[in-house]
VEXFIVO-306934 format. One record per residue: residue in one letter; x, y, z of N, C-alpha, C in turn. Coordinates in steps of 0.2 Angstrom, whole numbers. Each point is the difference from the previous one (the first is absolute). Layout:
(A,(X,Y,Z),(X,Y,Z),(X,Y,Z)) ...
# end
This chain:
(X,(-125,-171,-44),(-7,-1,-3),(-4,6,3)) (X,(-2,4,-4),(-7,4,1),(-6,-2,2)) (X,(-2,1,5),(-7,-5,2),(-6,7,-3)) (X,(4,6,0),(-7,4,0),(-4,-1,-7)) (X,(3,-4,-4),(-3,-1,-7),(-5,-6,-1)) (X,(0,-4,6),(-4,-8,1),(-7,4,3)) (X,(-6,-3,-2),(-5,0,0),(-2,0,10)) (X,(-5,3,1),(-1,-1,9),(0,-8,1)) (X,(-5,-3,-4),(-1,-8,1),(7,-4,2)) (X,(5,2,-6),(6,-5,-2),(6,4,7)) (X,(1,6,3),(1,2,5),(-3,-2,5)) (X,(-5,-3,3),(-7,-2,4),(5,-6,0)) (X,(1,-5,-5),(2,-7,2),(7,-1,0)) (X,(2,6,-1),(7,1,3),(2,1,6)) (X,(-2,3,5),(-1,3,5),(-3,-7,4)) (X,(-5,-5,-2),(-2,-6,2),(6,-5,-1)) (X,(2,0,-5),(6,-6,0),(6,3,5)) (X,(1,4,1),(6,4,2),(-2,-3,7)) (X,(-6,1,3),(-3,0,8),(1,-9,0)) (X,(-1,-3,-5),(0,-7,1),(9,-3,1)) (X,(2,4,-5),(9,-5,1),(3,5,5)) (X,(-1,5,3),(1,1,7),(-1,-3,7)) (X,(-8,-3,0),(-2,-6,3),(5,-7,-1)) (X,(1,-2,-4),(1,-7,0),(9,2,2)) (X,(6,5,-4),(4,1,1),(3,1,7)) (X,(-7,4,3),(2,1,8),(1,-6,4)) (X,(-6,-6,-1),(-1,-5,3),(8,-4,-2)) (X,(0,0,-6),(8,-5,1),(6,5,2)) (X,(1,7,-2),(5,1,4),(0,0,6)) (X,(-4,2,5),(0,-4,5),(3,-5,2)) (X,(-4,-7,-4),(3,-5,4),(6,0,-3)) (X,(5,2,-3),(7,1,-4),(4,4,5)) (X,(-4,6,2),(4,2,5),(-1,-3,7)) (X,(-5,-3,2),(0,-5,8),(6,-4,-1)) (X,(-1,-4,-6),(8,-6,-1),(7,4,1)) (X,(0,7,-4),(7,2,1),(2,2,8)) (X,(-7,3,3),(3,1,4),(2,-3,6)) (X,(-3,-6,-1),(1,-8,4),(6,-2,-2)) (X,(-1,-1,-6),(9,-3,-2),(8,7,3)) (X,(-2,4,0),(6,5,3),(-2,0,4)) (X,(-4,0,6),(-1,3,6),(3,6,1)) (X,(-3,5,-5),(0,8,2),(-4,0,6)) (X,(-2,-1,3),(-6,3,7),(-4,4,0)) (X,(-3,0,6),(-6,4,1),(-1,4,-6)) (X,(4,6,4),(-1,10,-2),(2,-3,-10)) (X,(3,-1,-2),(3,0,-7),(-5,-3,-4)) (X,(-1,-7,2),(-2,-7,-4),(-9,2,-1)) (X,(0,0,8),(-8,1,1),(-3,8,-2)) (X,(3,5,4),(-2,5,1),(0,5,-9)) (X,(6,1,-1),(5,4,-5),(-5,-5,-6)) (X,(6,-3,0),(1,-6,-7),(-7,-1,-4)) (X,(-4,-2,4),(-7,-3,-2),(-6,8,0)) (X,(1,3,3),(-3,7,-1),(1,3,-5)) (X,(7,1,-2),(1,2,-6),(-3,-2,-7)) (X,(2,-7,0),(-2,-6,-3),(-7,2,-2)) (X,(-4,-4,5),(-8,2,-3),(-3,9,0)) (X,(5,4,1),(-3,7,-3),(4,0,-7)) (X,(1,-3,-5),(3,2,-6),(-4,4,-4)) (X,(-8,-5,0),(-4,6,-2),(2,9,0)) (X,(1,1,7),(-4,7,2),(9,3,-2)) (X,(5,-5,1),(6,3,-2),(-1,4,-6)) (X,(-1,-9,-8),(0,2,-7),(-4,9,-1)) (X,(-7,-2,6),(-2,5,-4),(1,7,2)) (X,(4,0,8),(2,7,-1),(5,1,-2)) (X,(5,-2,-1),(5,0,-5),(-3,3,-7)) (X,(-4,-2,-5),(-3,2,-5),(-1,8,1)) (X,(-5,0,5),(-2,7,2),(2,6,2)) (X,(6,-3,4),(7,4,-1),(3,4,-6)) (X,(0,-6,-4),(5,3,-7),(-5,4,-3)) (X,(-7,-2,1),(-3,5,-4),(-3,3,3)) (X,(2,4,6),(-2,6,3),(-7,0,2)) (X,(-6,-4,-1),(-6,-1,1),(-2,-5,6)) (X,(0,2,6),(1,-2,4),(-8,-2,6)) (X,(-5,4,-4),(-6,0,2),(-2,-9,4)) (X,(-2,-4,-7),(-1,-7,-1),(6,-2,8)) (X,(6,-1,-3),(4,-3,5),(1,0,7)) (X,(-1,7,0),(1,2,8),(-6,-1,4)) (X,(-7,0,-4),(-6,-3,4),(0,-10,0)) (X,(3,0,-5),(1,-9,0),(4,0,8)) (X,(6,3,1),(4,-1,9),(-5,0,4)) (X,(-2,6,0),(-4,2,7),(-4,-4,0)) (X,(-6,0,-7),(-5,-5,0),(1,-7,1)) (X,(5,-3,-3),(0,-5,3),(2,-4,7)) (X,(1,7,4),(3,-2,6),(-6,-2,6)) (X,(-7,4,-4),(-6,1,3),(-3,-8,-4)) (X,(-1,-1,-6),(-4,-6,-2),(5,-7,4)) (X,(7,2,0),(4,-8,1),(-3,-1,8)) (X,(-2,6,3),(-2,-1,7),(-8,-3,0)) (X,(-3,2,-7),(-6,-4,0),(0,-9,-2)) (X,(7,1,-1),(2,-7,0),(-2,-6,5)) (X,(5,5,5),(-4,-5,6),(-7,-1,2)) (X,(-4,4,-1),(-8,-1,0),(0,-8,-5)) (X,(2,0,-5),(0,-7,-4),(2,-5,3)) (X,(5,1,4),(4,-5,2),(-4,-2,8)) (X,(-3,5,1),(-3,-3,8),(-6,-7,-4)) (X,(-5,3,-3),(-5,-4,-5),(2,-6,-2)) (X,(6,1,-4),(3,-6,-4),(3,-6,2)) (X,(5,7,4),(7,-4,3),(-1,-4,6)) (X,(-5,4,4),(-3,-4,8),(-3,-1,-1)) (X,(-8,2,-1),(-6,-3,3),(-3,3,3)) (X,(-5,-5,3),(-2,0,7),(2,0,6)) (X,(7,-5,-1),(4,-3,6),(0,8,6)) (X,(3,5,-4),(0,6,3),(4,6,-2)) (X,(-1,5,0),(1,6,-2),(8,0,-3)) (X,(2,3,-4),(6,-1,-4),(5,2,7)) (X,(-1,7,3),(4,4,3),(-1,-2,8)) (X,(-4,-4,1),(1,-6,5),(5,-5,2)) (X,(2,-2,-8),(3,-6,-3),(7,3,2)) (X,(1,7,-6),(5,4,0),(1,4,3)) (X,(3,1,6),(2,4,1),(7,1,4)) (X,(6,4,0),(5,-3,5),(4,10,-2)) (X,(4,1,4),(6,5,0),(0,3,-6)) (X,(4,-8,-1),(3,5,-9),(-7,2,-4)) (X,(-5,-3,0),(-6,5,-4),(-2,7,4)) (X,(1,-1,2),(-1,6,6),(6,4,-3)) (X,(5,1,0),(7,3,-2),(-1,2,-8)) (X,(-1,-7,-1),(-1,3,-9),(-4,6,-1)) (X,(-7,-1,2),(-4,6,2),(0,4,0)) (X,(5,2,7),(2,7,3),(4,1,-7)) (X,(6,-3,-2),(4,2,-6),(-5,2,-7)) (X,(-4,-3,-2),(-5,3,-4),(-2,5,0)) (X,(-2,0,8),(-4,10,-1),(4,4,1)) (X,(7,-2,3),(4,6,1),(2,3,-8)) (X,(2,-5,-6),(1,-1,-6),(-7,4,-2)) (X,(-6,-1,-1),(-5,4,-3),(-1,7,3)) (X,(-1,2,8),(3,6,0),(4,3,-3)) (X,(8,-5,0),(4,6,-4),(-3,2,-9)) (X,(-1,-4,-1),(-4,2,-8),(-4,6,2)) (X,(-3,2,4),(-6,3,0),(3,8,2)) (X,(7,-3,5),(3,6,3),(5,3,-7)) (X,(2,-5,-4),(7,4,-4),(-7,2,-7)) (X,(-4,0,1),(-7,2,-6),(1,10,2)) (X,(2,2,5),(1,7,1),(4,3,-1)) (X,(8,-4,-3),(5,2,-1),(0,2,-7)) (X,(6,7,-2),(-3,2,-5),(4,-4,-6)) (X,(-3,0,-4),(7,-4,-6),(7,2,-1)) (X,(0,4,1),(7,4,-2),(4,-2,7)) (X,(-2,-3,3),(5,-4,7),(2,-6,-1)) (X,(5,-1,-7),(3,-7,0),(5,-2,1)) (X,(1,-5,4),(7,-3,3),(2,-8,-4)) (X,(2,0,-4),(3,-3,-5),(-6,-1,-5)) (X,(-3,4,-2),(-4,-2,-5),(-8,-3,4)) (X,(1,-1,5),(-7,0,4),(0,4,9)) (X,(-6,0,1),(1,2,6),(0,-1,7)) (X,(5,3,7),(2,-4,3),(-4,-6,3)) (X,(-8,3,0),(-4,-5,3),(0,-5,-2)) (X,(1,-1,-9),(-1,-7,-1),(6,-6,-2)) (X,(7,5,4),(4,-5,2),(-1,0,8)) (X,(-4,2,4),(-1,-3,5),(-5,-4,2)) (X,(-6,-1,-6),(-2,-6,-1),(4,-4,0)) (X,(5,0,-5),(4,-6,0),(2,-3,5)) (X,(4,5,4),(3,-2,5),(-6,-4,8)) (X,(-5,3,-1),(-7,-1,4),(0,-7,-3)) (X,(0,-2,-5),(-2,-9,-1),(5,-3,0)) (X,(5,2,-2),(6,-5,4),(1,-1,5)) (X,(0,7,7),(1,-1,7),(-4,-7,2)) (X,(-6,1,-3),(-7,-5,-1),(1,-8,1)) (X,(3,2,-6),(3,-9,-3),(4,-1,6)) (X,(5,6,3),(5,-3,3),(-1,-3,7)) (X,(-7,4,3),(-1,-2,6),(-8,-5,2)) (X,(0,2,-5),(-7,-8,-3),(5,-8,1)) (X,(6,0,-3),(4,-4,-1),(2,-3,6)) (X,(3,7,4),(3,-3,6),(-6,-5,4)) (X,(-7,6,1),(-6,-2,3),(-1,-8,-2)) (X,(0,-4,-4),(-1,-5,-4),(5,-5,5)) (X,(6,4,-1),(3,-8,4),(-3,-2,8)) (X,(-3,6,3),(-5,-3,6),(-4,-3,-1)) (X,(-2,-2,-5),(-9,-4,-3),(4,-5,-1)) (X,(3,-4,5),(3,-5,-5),(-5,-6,-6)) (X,(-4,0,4),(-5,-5,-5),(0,4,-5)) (X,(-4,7,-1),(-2,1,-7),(6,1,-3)) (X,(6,3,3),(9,-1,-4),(-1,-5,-4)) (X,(-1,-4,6),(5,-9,-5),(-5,-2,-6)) (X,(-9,2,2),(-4,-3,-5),(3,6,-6)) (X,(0,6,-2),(1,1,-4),(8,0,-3)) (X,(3,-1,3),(9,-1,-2),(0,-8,-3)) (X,(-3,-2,3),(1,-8,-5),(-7,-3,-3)) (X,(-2,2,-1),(-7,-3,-1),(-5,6,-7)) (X,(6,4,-4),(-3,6,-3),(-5,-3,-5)) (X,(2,-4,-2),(-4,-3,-7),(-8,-4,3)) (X,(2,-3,6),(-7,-2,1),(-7,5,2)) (X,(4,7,3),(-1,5,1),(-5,4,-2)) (X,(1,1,-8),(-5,3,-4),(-5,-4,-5)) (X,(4,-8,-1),(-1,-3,-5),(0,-8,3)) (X,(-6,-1,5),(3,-7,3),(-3,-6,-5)) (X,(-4,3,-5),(-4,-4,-3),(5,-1,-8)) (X,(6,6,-3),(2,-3,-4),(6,4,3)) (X,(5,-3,3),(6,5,2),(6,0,-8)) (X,(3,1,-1),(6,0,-7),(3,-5,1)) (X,(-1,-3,-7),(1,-5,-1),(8,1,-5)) (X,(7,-3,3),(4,1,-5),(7,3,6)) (X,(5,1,-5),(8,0,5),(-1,7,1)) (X,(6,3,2),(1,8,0),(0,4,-7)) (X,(2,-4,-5),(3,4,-8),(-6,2,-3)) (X,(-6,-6,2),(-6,1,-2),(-4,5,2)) (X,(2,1,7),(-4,5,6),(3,8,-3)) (X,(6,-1,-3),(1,6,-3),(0,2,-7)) (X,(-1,-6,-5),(-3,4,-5),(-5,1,1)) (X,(-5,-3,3),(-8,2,1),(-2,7,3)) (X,(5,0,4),(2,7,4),(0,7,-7)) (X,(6,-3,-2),(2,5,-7),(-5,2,-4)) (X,(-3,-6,-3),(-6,-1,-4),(-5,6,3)) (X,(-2,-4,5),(-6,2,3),(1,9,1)) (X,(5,1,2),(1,8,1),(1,4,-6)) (X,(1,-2,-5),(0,2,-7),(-8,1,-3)) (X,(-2,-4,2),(-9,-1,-5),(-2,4,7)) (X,(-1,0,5),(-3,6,6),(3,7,-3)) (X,(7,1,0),(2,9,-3),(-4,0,-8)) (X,(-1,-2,-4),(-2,1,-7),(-6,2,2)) (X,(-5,-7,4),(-9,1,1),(-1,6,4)) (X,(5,0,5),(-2,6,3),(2,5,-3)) (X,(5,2,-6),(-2,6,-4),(-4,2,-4)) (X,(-3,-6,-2),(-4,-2,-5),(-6,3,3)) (X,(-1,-4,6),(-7,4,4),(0,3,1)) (X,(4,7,2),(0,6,1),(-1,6,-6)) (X,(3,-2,-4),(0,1,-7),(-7,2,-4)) (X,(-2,-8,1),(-7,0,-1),(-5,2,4)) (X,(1,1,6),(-4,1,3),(-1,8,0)) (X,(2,3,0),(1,8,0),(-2,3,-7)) (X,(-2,-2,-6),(-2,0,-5),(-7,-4,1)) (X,(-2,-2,4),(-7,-4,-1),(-3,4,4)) (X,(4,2,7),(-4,5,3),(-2,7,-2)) (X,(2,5,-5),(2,4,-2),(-8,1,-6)) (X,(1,-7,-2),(-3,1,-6),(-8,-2,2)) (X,(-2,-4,6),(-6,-3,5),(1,7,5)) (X,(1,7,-1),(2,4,4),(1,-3,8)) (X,(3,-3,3),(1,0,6),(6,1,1)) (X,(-2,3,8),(7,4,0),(3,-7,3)) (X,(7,5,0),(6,-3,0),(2,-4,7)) (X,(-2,5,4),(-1,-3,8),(-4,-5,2)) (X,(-6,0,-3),(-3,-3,3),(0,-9,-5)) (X,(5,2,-4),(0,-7,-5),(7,-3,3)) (X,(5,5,0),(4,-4,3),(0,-3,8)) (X,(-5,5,4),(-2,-3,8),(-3,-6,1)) (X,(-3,-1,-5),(-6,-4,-1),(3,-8,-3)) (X,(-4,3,-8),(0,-8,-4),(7,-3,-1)) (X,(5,8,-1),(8,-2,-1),(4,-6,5)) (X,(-3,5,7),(1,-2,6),(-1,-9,1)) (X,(-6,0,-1),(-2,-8,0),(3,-3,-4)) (X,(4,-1,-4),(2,-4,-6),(5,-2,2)) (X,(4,6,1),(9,-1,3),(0,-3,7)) (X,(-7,-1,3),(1,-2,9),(-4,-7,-2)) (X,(-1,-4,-7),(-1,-7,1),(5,-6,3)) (X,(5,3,-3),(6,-7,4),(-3,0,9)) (X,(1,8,2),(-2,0,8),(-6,-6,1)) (X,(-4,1,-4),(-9,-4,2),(3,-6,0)) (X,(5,-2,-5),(0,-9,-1),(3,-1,6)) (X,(8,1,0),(5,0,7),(-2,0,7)) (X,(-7,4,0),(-2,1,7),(-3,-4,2)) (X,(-6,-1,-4),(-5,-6,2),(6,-5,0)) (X,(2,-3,-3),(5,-5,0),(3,-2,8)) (X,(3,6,0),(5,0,6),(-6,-2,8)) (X,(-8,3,-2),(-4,-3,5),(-4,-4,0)) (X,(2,-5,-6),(-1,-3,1),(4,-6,2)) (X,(6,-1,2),(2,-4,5),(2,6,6)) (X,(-4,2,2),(-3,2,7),(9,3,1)) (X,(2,4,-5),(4,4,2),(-2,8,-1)) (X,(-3,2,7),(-5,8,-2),(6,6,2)) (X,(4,-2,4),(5,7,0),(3,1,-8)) (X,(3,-6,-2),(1,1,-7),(-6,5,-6)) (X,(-4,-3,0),(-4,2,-5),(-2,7,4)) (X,(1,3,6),(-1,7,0),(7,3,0)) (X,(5,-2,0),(5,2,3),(3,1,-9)) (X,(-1,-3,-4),(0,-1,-8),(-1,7,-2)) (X,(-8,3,1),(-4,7,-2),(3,5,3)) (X,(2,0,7),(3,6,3),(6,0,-1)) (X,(4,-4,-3),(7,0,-1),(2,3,-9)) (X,(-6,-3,-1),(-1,4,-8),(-3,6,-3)) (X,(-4,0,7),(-2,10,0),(6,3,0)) (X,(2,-2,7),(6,6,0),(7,1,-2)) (X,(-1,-4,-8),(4,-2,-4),(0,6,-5)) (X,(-5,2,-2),(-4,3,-7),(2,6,0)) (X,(-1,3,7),(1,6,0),(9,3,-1)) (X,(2,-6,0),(9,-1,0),(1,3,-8)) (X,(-4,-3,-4),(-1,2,-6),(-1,7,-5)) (X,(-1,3,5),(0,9,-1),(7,0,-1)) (X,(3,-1,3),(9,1,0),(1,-2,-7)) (X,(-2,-5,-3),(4,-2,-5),(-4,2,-4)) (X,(-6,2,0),(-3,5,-6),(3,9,0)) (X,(3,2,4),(3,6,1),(7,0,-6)) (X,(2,-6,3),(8,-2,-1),(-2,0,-9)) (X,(-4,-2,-3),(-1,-4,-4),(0,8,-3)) (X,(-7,3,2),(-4,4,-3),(5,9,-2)) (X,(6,1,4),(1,4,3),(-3,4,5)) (X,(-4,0,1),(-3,7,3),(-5,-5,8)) (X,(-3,5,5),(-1,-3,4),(-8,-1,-2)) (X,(0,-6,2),(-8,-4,-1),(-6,2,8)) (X,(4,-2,5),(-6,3,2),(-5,4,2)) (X,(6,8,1),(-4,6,-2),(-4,1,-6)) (X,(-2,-3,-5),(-5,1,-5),(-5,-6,2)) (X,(0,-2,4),(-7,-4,3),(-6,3,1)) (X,(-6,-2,-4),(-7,3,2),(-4,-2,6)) (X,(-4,5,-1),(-5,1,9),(-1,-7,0)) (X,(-3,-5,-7),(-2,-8,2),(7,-2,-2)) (X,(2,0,2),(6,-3,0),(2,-1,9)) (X,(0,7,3),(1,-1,6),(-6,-4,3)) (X,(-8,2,-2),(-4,-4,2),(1,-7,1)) (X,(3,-2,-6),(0,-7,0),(7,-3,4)) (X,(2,4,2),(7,-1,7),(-3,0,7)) (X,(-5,6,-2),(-5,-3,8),(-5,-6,1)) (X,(-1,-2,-8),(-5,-5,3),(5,-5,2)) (X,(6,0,-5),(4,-6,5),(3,-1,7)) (X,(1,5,3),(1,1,4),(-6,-1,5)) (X,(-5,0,-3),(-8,1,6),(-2,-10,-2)) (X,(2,-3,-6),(1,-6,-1),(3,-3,7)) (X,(6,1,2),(5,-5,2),(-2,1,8)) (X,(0,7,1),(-4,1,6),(-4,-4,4)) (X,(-8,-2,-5),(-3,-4,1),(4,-8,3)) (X,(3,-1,-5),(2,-9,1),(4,4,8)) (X,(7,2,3),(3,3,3),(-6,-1,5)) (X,(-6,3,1),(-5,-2,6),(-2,-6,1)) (X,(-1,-4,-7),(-2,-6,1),(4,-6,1)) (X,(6,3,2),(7,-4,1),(0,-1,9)) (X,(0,6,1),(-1,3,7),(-7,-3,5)) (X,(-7,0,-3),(-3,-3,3),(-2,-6,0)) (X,(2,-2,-7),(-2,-11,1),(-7,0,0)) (X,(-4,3,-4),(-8,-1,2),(-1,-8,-5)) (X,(-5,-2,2),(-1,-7,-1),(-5,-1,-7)) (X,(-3,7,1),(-8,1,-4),(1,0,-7)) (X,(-3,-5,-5),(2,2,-5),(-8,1,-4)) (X,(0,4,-5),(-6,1,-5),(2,-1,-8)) (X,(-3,-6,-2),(2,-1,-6),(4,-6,-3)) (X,(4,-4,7),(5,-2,0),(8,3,-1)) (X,(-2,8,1),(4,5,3),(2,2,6)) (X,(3,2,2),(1,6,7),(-4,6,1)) (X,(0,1,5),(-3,9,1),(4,4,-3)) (X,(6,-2,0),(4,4,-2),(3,3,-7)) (X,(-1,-9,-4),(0,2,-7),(-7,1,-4)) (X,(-7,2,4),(-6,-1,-2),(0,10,0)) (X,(6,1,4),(1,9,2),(3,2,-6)) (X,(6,-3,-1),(4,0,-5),(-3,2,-6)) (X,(-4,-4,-4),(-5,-3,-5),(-4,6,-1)) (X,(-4,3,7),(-4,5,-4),(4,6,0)) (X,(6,1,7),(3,4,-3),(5,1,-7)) (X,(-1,-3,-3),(5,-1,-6),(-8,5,-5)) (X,(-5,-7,-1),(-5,2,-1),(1,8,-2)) (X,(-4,2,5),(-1,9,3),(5,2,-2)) (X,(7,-1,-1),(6,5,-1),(-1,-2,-8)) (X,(-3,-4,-2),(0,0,-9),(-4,5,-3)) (X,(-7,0,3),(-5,6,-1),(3,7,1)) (X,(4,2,5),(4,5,2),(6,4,-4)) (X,(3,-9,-4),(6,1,-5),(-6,5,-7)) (X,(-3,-3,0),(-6,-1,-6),(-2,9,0)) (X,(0,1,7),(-1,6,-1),(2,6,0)) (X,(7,-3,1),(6,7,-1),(2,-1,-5)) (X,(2,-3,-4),(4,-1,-5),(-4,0,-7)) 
# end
């Protein structure tokens, strides 16, 4: 279908329905994937880490995949970076929603492996920012080498986030058997494994169409509302494809499981960047050397995001404003101030 022939309006409610059955599909596959991977016990690193990261990035999968094949890569590649910065504004929501008053999120949450996943983050976003100076004509299977050593940077990750987990023996056992009450204690999946995986299939099919759909639409609305590409898909794209995160998080805190609900965002940060590689693979040609200045910016603000929470992991402060933390109230403006900043580069 040609969308560039549909009216801005009738594109507008495209883009809103698209945003709407990515919300609702994430929430059941979710719970479609907690049951599968309770009925197989895949464990930790696969079921938990891998499996479900995947899973609820379908969005940002569909839509760089689309962005690939057609070589327009502006929208997409600020949807990654910026989303790694908004989904960390996620926890800002989640301290509010998902705790309270009781006490600052990063009080609640905090332990090793979020600490690790973190380190793993930045290491993964500096490499973005470092293979941004290699030249294009440096390709080692149709991408370049940094961004198979992303890969390999998020799976060491997975591998020894993993191991680390079996010392926790509590949070292990809660999340190896108890996956479904985990994000969804209020409606966990209802139904046998066959169910769990058409829902699975279903669901993953309406997330790749809407997420091409939204991209599609979205890059023709920006275009013609002149906004740039950057700051559309940092931004508003960004927030659309990081609704499942806001459902799943609050959720998971609220049954007072807060490593989950941060351990969720950091795991799925540094998931995205994984992405480039298969946008390279797809695209032929290497993606992150054509990265723009906000493009990088927006690699720094994630990076100066995660940092924040990383201190407020570290000090335990008690203080909260807002019925947040100090440290997601830092968070919050810094997001803030880097949007005025995006606003200004771009």
């Amino acid at each position: 279908m040609d969308f560039s022939v549909l009216a801005s309006l009738t594109l507008l409610l495209v883009f809103l329905t698209c945003t709407v059955v990515i919300w609702i599909a994430g929430v059941k596959i979710t719970r479609a994937v907690d049951a599968i991977t309770t009925y197989f016990t895949l464990g930790e690193a696969f079921g938990g880490m891998v499996f479900l990261a995947i899973v609820t990035n379908l969005p940002e999968i569909a839509i760089t995949a689309v962005a690939a094949y057609h070589h327009d890569y502006d929208i997409a590649v600020s949807n990654l970076l910026g989303g790694v910065a908004i989904q960390t504004v996620v926890l800002v929501l989640i301290d509010v929603f998902g705790v309270g008053r009781s006490a600052p999120l990063t009080l609640k949450g905090h332990s090793r492996i979020l600490i690790l996943e973190s380190v793993a983050l930045i290491m993964i976003l500096t490499l973005v920012m470092m293979a941004k100076q290699f030249p294009s004509q440096l390709v080692f299977f149709r991408t370049t080498p940094i961004e198979w050593l992303i890969l390999f940077i998020w799976l060491g990750s997975v591998y020894s986030i993993s191991r680390l987990a079996k010392s926790e023996e509590t949070l292990a056992e809660l999340r190896h058997t108890n996956l479904s009450k985990l994000r969804h204690p209020k409606s966990p999946f209802r139904g046998g494994i066959q169910e769990a995986m058409i829902v699975l299939a279903v669901g993953a099919v309406l997330t790749l169409v809407a997420g091409w759909a939204l991209e599609y639409s979205g890059e023709i609305l920006s275009k013609r509302w002149h906004i740039s590409g950057v700051l559309f898909g940092g931004t508003i794209l960004a927030l659309a494809t990081a609704l499942p995160e806001i459902s799943t998080g609050i959720a998971s805190a609220k049954i007072r499981d807060y490593n989950m609900a941060v351990s969720d965002i950091f795991g799925g940060n540094a998931f995205l960047p994984v992405l480039f590689l298969m946008a390279s693979i797809i695209s032929g040609e290497a993606v992150i050397p054509t990265l723009s200045n906000s493009d990088m910016y927006l690699t720094g603000l994630g990076i100066l995001l995660t940092c924040i929470y990383m201190v407020g992991m570290v000090l335990h402060s008690r203080r909260q404003v807002f019925q947040m933390g100090i440290d997601s109230l830092c968070v919050l403006l810094t997001y803030l101030l880097g949007l005025i900043g995006l606003w200004a580069i771009a």
